[in-house]
N, C-alpha and C positions, 0 to 999 in steps of 0.2 A: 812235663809239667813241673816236677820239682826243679832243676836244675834250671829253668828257666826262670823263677821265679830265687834258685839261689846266688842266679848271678850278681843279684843286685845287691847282695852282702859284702859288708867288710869284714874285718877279720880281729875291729876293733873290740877287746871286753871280753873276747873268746877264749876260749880254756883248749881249742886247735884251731889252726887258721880253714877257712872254709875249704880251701883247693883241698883239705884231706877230707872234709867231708864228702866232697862231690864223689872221689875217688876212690874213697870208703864204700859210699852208695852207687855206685856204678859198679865197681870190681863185688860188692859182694851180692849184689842182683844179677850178676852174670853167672857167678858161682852156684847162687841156689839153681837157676835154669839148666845149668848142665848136668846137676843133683837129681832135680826135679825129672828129665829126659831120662837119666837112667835108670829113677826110679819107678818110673810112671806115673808120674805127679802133675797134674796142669803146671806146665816152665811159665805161662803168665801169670798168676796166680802166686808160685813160688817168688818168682823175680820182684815184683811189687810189695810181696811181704818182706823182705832182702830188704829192698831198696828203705822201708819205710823202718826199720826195727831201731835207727838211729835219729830217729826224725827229732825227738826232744833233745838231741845234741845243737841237730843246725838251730832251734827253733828260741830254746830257753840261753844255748853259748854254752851253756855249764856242760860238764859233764855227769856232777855228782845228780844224783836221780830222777835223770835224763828217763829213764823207762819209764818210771813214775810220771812223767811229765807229758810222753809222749802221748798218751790214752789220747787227749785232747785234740792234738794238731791230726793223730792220724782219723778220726771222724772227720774234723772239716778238710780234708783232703781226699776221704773218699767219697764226701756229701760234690767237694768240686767238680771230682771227677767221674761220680755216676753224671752230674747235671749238665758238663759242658763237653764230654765226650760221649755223652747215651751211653754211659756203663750201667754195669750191675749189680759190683759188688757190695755184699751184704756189710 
């Protein structure tokens, strides 16, 4: 869902070009899962918290308080994605 939806960016006004976003949030969603498996932690659960801890980078370009920022995007990203994959998460 995200990556599909961050293809459509450019890379103009950005403080990193998006390919490192993507790759950021891919490499470090793969990372918590295999964290997550050792740990005993649900790996999808892990992985999509991963994926999303950058999200006010791709969303606002900036990077300065991008966490601050992110509060926002990651609600309507999990309001998207409980509604249009019948998820759950809280």
């Amino acid at each position: 869902m995200l990556f599909s939806e961050m293809k459509a960016l450019s890379d103009e006004d950005r403080d990193l070009p998006i390919r490192w976003s993507v790759m950021h949030i891919y490499t470090s969603s793969q990372i918590a899962k295999i964290l997550a498996l050792k740990r005993g932690i649900d790996p999808e659960l892990a992985g999509i918290t991963a994926a999303l801890h950058d999200i006010g980078v791709v969303k606002t370009k900036k990077r300065e308080n991008h966490a601050e920022a992110a509060k926002r995007y990651v609600y309507e990203i999990i309001e998207t994605y409980n509604s249009t994959h019948r998820g759950s998460l809280p």
